[in-house]
C-alpha positions as CSV (number, residue, x, y, z in Angstrom):
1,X,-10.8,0.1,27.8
2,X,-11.5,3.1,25.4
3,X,-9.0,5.3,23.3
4,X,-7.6,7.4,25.7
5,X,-6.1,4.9,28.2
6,X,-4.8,2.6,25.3
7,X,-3.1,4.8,23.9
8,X,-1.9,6.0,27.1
9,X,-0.9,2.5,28.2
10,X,0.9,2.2,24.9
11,X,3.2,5.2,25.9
12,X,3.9,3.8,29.1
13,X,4.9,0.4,27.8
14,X,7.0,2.9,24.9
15,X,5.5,1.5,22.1
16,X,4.6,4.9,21.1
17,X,6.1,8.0,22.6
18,X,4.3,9.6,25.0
19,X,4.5,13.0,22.6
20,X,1.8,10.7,20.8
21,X,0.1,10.8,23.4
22,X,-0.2,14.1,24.4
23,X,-0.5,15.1,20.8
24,X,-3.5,13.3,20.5
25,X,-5.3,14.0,23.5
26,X,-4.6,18.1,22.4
27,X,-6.4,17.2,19.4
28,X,-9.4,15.7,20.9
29,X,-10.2,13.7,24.3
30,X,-13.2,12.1,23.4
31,X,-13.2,11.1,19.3
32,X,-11.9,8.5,19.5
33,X,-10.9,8.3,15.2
34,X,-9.6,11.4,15.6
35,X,-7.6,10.2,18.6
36,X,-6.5,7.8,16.8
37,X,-5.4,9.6,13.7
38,X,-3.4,12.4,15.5
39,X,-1.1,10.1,17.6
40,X,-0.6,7.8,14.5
41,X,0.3,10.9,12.2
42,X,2.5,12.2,15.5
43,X,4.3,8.5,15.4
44,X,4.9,8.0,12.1
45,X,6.2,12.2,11.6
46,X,8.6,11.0,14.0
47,X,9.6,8.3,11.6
48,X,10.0,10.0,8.5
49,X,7.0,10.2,7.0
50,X,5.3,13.4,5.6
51,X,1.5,12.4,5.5
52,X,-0.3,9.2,5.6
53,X,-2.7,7.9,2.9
54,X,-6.3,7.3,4.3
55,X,-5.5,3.5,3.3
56,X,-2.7,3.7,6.2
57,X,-6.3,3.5,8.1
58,X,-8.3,1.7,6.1
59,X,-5.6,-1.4,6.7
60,X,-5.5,-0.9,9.8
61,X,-2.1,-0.1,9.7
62,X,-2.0,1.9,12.5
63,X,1.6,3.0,14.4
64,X,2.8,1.1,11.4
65,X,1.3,-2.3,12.7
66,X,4.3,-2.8,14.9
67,X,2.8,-4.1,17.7
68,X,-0.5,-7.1,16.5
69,X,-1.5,-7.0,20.5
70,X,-2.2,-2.8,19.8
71,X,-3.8,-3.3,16.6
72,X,-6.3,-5.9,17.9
73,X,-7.1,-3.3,21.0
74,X,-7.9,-0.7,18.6
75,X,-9.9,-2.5,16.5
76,X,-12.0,-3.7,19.3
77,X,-12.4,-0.4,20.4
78,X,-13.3,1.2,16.5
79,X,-15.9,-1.9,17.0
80,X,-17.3,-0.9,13.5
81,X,-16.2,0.0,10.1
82,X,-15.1,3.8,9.9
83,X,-15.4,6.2,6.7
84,X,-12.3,7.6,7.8
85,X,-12.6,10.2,5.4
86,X,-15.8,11.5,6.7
87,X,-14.9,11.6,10.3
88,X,-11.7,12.9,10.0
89,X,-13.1,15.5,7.4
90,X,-15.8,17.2,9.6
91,X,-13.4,17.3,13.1
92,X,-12.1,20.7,13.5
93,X,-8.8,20.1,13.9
94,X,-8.7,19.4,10.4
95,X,-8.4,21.8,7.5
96,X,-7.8,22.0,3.5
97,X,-4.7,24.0,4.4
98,X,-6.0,27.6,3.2
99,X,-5.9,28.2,6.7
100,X,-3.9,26.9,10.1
101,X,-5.6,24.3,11.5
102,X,-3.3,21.1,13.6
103,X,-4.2,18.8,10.8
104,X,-4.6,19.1,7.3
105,X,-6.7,16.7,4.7
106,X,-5.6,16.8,1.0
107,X,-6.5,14.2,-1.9
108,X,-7.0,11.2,0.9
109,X,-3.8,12.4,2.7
110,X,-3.8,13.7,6.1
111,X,-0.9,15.9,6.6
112,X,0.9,17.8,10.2
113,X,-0.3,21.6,9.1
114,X,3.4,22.5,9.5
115,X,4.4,19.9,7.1
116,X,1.5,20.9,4.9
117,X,2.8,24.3,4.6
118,X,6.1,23.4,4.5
119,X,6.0,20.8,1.0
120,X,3.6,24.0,-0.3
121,X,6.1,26.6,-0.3
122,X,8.8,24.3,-1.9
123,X,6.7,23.3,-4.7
124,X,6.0,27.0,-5.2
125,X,9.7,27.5,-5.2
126,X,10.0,24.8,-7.8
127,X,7.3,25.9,-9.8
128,X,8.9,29.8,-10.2
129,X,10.9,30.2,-13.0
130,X,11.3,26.5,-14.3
131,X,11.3,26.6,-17.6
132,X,14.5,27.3,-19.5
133,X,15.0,28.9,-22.7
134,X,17.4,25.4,-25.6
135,X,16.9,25.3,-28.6
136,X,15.0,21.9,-29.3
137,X,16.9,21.3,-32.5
138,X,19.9,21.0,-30.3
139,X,17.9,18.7,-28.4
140,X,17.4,16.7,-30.7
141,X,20.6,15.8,-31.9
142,X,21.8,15.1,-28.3
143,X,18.9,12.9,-27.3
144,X,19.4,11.0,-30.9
145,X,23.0,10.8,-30.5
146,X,22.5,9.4,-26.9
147,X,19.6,6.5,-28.3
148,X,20.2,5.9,-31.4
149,X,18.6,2.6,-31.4
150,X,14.8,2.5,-29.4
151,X,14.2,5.7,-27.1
152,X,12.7,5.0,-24.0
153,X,11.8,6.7,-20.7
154,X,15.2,7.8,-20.1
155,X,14.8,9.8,-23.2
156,X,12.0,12.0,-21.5
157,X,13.7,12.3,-18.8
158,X,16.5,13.8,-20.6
159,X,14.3,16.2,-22.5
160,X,12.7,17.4,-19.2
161,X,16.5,18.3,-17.5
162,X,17.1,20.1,-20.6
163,X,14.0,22.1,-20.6
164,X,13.4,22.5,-16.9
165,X,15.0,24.0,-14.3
166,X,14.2,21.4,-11.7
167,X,13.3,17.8,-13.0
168,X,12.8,14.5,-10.8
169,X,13.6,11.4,-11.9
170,X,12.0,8.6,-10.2
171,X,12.5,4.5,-10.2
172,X,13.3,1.5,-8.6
173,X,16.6,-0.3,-8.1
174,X,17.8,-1.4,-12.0
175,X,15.0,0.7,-13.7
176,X,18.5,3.1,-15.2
177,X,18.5,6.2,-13.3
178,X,22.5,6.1,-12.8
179,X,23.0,5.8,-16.5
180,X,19.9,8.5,-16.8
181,X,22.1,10.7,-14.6
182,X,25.5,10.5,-16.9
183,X,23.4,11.1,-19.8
184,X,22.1,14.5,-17.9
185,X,25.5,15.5,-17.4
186,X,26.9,14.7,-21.0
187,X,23.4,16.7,-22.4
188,X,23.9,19.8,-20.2
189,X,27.3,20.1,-21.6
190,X,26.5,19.6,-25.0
191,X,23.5,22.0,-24.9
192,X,25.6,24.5,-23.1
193,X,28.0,27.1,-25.2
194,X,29.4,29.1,-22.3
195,X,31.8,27.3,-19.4
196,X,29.7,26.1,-16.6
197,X,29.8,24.2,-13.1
198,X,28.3,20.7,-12.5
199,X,27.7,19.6,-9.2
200,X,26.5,15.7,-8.0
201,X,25.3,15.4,-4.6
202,X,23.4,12.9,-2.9
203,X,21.7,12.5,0.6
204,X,23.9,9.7,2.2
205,X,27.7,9.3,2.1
206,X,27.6,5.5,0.2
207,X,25.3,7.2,-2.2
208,X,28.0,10.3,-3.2
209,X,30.4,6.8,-3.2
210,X,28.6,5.3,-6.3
211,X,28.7,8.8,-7.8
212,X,32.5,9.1,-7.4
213,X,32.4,6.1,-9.5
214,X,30.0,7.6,-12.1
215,X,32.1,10.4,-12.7
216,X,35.3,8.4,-13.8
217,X,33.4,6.6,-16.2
218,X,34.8,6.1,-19.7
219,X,31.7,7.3,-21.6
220,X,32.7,10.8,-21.0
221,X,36.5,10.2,-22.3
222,X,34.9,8.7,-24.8
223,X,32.4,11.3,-25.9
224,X,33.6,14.5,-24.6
225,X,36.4,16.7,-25.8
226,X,39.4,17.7,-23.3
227,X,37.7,21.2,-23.0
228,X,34.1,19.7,-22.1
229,X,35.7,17.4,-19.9
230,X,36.7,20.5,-17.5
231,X,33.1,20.9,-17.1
232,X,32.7,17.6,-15.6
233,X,32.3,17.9,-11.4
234,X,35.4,16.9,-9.7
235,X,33.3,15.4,-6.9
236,X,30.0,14.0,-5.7
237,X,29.3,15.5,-2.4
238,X,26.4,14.9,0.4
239,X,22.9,17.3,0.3
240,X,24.2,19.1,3.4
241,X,27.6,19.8,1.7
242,X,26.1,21.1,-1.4
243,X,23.3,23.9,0.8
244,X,25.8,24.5,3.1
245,X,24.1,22.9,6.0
246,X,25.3,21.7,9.2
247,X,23.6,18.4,10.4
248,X,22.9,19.6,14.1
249,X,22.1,22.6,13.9
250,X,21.0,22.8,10.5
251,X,22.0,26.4,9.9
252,X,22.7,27.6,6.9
253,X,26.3,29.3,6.0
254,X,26.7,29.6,2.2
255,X,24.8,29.4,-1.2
256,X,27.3,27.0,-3.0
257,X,24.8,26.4,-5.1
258,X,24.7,29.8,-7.0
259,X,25.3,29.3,-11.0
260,X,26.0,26.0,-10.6
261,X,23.9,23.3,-12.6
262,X,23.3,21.0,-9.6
263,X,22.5,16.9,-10.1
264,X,20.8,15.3,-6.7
């Protein structure tokens, strides 16, 4: 059995869909890495995931291992060690993304070109106009008022909200980032001398929940003046409530967002 007809038989039997199939045999009928690659990148798109990391490959982690009888197959077939890298660089479905080809290959990552172009023209967005004119003094005194024992990470990722535009603040479950988020708010409106609009949102409803909570908690009573306390959001609401998006059709109606100091 070679590439083709496994991967065919695995659409049949639905443990991939047959767009897999037919993505990967656009792609290429007779390399069978490259065979390989597309309908694994066409499965796991289809599962959330942006790109996949050459080690997706080199652990053989392919369609996410979910089936140990198609993984077997495929190594049989692959019969020897691949430099993935190399085969999947010199096939010409595959590009750098300076120009449309199906597939794109970027710092060991192989990417859907549409995807590719996609995460490129955010971060562009992102990049333009970032930086925002605060006085660091003021700074200061927040971030020292806020750690007044042992600064930590949470510190720089205070400093960065203040100074950018767009920050992202990253961690595990416990690692702070809900008490990194209140701190946020309570800098923004010290650091800010005019009246502005605060927005939480968050990408799932139980997510906007724990929010909800955030926002009634006592450290702002505590540390805010009734005038700075207007400031605070009244809400938390969900990512397509705060662009304006509707889930099906995913059009666009407003810009809610306009000069509004938004927390995600």
């Amino acid at each position: 059995m070679n590439m083709m007809h496994l991967l065919k038989k695995s659409a049949k039997e639905k443990i991939i869909h047959l767009f897999d199939f037919h993505f990967s045999q656009f792609i290429t009928k007779t390399n069978d890495t490259m065979m390989l690659v597309s309908a694994c990148i066409s499965y796991e798109h289809r599962n959330g995931h942006t790109c996949l990391p050459i080690t997706y490959f080199e652990k053989n982690n392919f369609f996410s291992n979910v089936n140990k009888t198609l993984t077997k197959n495929i190594i049989k077939i692959l019969s020897k060690k691949n430099d993935w890298i190399l085969k999947i660089s010199q096939h010409k479905s595959v590009g750098n993304g300076s120009y449309p080809t199906p597939l794109v290959l970027f710092k060991e990552k192989i990417y859907l070109y549409k995807i590719w172009t996609s995460e490129e023209n955010i971060l562009k967005r992102l990049y333009e106009n970032n930086n925002k004119k605060i006085s660091h003094i003021n700074c200061n005194q927040i971030i020292n008022y806020l750690f007044r024992k042992k600064q930590n990470m949470q510190t720089i990722a205070i400093a960065l909200a203040l100074i950018n535009n767009i920050t992202f603040i990253i961690g595990g479950p416990g690692t702070g980032k809900t008490t990194t988020i209140l701190k946020i708010i309570f800098a923004i409106i010290k650091t800010t001398h005019v009246a502005i609009k605060i927005q939480l949102s968050a990408f799932t409803g139980k997510a906007v929940i724990r929010l909800n909570k955030l926002l009634r908690d006592n450290f702002f009573k505590k540390n805010l003046n009734k005038i700075e306390q207007n400031y605070l959001p009244s809400t938390a609401v969900t990512i397509h409530e705060l662009l304006g998006i509707q889930k099906i059709s995913q059009k666009t109606q407003t810009h809610p967002t306009q000069d509004r100091k938004s927390v995600v």
